[in-house]
N, C-alpha and C positions, 0 to 999 in steps of 0.2 A: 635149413638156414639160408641159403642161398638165395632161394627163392621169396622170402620173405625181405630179402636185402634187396635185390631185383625191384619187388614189390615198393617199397618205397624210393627208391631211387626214381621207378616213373612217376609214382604219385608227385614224388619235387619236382621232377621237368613238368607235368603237367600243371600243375598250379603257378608254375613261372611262367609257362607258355601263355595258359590265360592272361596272367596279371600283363607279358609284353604283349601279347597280341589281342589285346580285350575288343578291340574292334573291327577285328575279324570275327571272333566267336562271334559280335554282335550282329554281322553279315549273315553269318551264316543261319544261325538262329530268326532273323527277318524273314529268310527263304524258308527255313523249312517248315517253319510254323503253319503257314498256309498251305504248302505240300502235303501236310498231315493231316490238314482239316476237309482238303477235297477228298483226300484217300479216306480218312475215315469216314464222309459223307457219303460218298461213292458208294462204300459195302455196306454202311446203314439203309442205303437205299436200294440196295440189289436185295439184302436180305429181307425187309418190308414188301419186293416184289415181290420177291420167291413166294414169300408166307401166303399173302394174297390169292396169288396161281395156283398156291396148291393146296388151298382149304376147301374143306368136304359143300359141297352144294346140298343142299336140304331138301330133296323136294316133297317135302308132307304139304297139303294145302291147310287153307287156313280152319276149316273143320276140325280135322287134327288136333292142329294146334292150342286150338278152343280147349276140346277137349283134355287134353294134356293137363292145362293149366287148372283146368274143372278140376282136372283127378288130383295133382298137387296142392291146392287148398284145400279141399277135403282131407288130403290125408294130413296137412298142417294143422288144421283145424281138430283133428280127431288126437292127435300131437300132444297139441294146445291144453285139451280139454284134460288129459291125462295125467297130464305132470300139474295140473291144475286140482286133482282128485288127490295128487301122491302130498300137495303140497296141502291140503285141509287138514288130511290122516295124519300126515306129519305134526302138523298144530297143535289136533285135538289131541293127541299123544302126548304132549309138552305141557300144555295143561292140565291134564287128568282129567279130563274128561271119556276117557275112553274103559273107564274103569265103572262109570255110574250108566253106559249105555251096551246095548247088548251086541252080539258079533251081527247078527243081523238085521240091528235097526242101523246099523255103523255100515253096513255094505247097500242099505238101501240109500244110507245122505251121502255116502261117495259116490253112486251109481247118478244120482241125480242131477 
């Protein structure tokens, strides 16, 4: 109980202090505003450096790299074509049609 009586006793000094002294809060608040913005800028931009300095260097030449991209569209592409086969089966299941055609004339037009 005490403590909670404490507790608002400063929050009333503090809200009188503001309302007599509001142009000083206003001073001070002037200054620190920009104090805050260099300090936050400051470690925005140490931490951008750091990152920088300390990212892995690549050295694959550009053959590599060719290739890489070769192997990732291909296997996009093989991806592609798949869910492309799951999504006909899927269809032709929805329609009934898979009921008038055989298992393996049905694995030759997905295969296709």
């Amino acid at each position: 109980m005490p403590s909670i009586i404490v507790g608002l006793l400063a929050f009333a000094m503090g809200l009188w202090g503001l309302s007599v002294w509001w142009y000083s809060v206003e001073e001070l608040l002037r200054g620190l505003v920009p104090l805050l913005l260099l300090l936050f800028g400051m470690v925005a931009l140490m931490a951008g450096v750091s990152r920088v300095a300390t990212a892995p260097k690549d050295d694959r030449d550009d053959e590599e790299l060719i290739d890489l991209a070769d192997e990732l569209e291909r296997e996009e592409y093989s991806s592609t074509e798949g869910e492309a086969a799951t999504t006909e089966t899927a269809a032709a299941s929805d329609v009934g049609m898979n009921k008038s055609v055989g298992a393996d004339e049905q694995n030759v037009r997905v295969g296709e």
